[in-house]
N, C-alpha and C positions, 0 to 999 in steps of 0.2 A: 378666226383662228384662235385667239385668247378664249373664246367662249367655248371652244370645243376642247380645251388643251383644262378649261376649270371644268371644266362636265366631267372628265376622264377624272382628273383630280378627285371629284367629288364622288365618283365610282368607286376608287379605289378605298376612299377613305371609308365609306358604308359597307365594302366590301361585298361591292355587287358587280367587279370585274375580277373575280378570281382567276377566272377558267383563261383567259389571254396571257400569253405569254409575255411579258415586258422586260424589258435589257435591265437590268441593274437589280431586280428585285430580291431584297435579301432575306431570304425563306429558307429552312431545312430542305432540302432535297428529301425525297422519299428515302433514298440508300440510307438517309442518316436518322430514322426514325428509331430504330433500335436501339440507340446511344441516348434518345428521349426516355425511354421508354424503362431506359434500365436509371437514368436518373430520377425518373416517379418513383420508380421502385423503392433507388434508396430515398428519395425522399417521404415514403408514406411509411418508410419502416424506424426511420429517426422519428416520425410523427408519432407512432404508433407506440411507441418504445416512451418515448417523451409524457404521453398520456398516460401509459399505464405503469409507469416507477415513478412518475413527478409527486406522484400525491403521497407515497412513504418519504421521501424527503425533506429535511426540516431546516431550518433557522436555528440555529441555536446561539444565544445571546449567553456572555457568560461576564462577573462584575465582583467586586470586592464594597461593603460598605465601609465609608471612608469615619472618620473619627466620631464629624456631625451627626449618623445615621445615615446622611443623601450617600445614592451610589456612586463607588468609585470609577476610575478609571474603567469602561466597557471592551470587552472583546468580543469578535463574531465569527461566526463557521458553518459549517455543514455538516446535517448525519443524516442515516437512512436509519429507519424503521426495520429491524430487523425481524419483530416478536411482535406480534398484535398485543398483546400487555404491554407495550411501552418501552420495550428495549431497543435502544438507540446506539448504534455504533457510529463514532467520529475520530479524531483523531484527539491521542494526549494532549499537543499540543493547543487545541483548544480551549480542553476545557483545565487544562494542570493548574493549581493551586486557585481553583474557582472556589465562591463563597455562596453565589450566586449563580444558578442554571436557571434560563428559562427557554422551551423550545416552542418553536411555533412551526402549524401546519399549514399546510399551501391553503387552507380556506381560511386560513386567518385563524383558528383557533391557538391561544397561549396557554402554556400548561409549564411551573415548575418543574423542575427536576434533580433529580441525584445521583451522584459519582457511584455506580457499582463498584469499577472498578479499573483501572488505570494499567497501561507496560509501556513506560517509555522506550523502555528498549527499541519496541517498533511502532513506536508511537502509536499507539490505537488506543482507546479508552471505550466504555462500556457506559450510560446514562441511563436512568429509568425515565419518563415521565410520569408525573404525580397522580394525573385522573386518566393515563394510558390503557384505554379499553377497545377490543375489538379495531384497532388502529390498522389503518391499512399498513400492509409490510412487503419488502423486497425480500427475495430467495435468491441462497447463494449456486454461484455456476463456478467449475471447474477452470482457476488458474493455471492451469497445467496443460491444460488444451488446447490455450493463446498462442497464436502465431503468428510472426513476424508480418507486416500490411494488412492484417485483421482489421477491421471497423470497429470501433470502440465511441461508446458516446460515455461522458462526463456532466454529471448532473449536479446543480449544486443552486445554494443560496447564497451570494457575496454580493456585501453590502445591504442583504435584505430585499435582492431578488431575487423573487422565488420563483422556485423551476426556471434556473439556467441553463441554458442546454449547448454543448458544444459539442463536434464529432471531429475524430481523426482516427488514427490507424495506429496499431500497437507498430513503433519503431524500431525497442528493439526487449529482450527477454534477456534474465539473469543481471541486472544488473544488481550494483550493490551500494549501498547508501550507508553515512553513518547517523544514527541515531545522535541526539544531544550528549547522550552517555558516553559514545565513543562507540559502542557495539554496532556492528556489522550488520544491516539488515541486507538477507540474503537473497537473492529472485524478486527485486523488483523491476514494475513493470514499465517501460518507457514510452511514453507514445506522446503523438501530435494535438489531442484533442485541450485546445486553447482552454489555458485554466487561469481564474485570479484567484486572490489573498485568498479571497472568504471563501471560495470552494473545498477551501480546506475540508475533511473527513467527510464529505460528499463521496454517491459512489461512482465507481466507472462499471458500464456495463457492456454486455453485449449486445448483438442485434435481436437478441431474444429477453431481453428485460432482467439476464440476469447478473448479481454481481459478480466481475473477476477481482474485481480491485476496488481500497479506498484510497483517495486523492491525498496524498500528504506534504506534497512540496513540488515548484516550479524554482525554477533556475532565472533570476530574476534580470540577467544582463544577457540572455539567451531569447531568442524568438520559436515557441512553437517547440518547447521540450519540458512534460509534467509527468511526473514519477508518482505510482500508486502501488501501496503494500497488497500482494497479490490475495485472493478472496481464498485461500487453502491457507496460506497465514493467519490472518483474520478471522477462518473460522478456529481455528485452535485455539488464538487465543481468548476469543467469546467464551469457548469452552470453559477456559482455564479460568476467566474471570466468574462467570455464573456461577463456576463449582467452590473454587477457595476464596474468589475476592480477589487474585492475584495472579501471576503467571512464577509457578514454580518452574526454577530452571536448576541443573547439575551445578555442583561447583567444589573443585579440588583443593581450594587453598594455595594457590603458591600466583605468583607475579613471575612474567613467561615475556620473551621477546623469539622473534622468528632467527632464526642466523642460519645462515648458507651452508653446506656441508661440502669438503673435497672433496674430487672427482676420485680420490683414494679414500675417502672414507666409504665412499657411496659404496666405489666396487666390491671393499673387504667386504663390508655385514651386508653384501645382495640387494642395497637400498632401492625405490622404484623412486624414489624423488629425491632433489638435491637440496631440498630444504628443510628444516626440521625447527624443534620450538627449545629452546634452552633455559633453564630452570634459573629464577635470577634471586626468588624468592621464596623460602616456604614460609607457611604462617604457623605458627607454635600450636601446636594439639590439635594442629589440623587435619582433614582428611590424609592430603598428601603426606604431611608429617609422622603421620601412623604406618602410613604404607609403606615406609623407608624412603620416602623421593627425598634427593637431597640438591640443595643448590651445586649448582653448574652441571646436572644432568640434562641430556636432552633427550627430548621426548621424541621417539621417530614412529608411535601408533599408537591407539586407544582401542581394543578388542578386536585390533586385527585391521585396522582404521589407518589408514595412514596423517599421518599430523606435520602438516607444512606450515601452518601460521597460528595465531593466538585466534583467529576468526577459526581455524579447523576447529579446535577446542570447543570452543563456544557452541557449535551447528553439533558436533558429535554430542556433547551435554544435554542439549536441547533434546535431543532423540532418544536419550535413554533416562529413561526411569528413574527415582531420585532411591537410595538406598537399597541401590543394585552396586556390586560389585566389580570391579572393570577391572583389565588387566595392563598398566603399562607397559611400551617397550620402551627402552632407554641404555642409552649411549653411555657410558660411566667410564673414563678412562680410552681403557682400550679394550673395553670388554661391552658385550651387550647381556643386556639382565632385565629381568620382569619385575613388576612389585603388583599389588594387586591393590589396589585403592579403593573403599566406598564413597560411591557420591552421597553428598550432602545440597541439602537444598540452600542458594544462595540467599543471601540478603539484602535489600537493597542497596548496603552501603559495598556487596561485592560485586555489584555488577558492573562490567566492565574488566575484570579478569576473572582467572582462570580459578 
C-alpha cells in the first residue's frame, strides 16, 4: 500500500498522471485561463516596454569639489534621453547648483555633462552629455490622454540601479503640487507605480514606451503614492530651455493675495466666482504700475480670464506671450474699470508673484 501511494507520488511529481482526476489538486481550471492569459499579456508588455526605454535612461551622478579638490558631498537621479545628441531631461532638483554632472548609460558607458538649462518652478532641468552621439532616446506621448486606472510604468536608476522598473496605474489627474519656490505646479500626474529617492527625473510611461510624465517627488510617510510633471509640461519647457536657456514666464509687478468676494458684491458686477485676487502691492515703474493698477484693487479677470487665486495669475501669464498687452478687470471702490497692462518677462528673483 505505501509502495503504491509513493509510485502515485512519484507520477505526479514527473508529471506523468495528469489526465486523472485527484481531490485536492490546486491547478487553474480551464474557465480561468483567460485571466492567465491576460496577465502574460500584461506581463510581456511591462517587458517589452522595460527593453525598449530602459536603454535611453540614465544615472546621473551629480557632486561639488570640496576645498582639497577631492569631490564633495554626491547626489544621484534619474533622466531620459530625450535628443540622440545628448539631451537629457531630469528633474532641477537634481541636478540645482551642480558643479559636477556625470551621467551613465545602462551599458555602463560614463560621459560628463552640462546644465542647459534649469525651471524650478516645475522643477525640470535640461543636461547635455559631453560625447552624446547617436544616443538611444525616448519620445514624448500625449499627457492629456492619461486616465484615471491607466497602466503606467516608472523607469528609473536609484542608487545606481539601472533600469528599475515599477508599474501601477494613474490614480488620479490635475493634481497640484508646490514647487520649492512656492509656485503651483499645475496637472500633475498621481499614480501607484512604486517609486524611490533616486528615481527622481526618471520617466513614466505608457504601455507603448512613450513619455507622459517625469518623476519628481513621492510622499515619503504615504504607501504607493508618486507625482510626475505631466510630458505636455515638460515638453514646453525643453522648448523653452533649448531656445533661450530658460523658461520665460509673464509678470505684472505687484504682490496679490486671493480674498473671498460677498454674495452682494458678486451679484452687483454679474460676477461667475466668488473669489477674486486683491492688489496688496505694486512695484514702482512696473508693468502694473504703468497701467494704473493701484494697491487694494482686486483683480476679477485677465482678457476675459476669470482670476480666482495668485495660481490663476500665474497659469494665465504662462499662456500668453511676454509683451503682449492684457486687459485687467478690477474692482476699485464701488466701481468696476479696466487698465490695460503689458507683460513683462519675469526674473528669477520675481518668481513666485504676480
Amino acid at each position: 500500500m505505501e509502495q503504491d501511494i509513493r509510485q502515485r507520488a512519484l507520477k505526479l511529481v514527473k508529471g506523468e498522471d495528469t489526465a486523472s482526476a485527484i481531490e485536492g489538486r490546486c491547478e487553474m481550471k480551464e474557465g480561468a485561463q483567460s485571466d492567465i492569459d491576460l496577465l502574460d499579456a500584461y506581463s510581456r508588455a511591462v517587458i517589452t516596454v522595460a527593453d525598449t526605454v530602459g536603454p535611453a535612461v540614465t544615472s546621473i551622478t551629480v557632486g561639488a569639489p570640496s576645498q582639497n579638490g577631492q569631490p564633495g558631498q554626491m547626489g544621484a537621479g534619474s533622466g531620459v534621453v530625450i535628443a540622440p545628441d545628448g539631451y537629457i531631461l531630469t528633474n532641477d532638483h537634481v541636478v540645482h547648483g551642480s558643479k559636477q554632472i556625470s551621467v551613465t548609460m545602462t551599458d555602463g558607458t560614463t560621459m560628463g555633462a552640462d546644465i542647459v538649462g534649469t525651471d524650478a518652478a516645475t522643477d525640470l532641468a535640461v543636461v547635455r552629455a559631453h560625447q552624446g552621439s547617436s544616443l538611444p532616446y525616448a519620445t514624448f506621448g500625449d499627457s492629456s490622454s492619461l486616465r484615471v486606472g491607466q497602466l503606467v510604468i516608472a523607469i528609473g536608476n536609484p542608487f545606481g540601479f539601472q533600469s528599475t522598473v515599477s508599474t501601477g496605474v494613474v490614480s488620479a489627474l490635475g493634481r497640484g503640487l508646490r514647487s520649492r519656490e512656492g509656485r503651483l505646479i499645475e496637472n500633475i500626474i498621481q499614480h501607484t507605480a512604486p517609486l524611490n529617492p533616486g528615481n527622481s527625473g526618471g520617466p513614466l510611461v505608457d504601455s507603448r514606451g512613450r513619455i507622459v510624465g517625469i518623476n519628481t517627488a513621492i510622499i515619503m510617510m504615504a504607501q504607493g503614492i508618486g507625482f510626475s510633471i505631466p510630458s505636455d509640461t515638460a515638453r514646453w519647457v525643453v522648448s523653452q530651455l533649448l531656445t533661450h536657456g530658460r523658461v520665460r514666464r509673464g509678470y505684472l509687478g505687484i504682490g496679490a493675495q486671493q480674498r473671498p468676494l460677498g454674495r452682494r458684491l458678486v451679484r452687483f458686477f454679474n460676477l461667475s466666482d466668488e473669489f477674486a485676487v486683491e492688489v496688496l502691492s505694486v512695484v514702482p515703474e512696473g508693468s502694473a504700475a504703468r497701467g494704473g493698477v493701484e494697491r487694494g484693487d482686486i483683480i476679477v479677470a485677465i482678457d476675459g480670464q476669470a482670476v480666482t487665486s495668485v495660481d490663476a495669475i500665474h497659469r494665465i501669464l504662462s499662456e500668453l506671450p511676454i509683451g503682449k498687452p492684457v486687459k485687467l478687470a478690477l474692482i476699485r471702490g464701488r466701481e468696476m474699470t479696466e487698465k490695460e497692462v503689458l507683460i513683462t518677462e519675469a526674473r528669477a528673483e520675481d518668481i513666485g508673484s504676480g
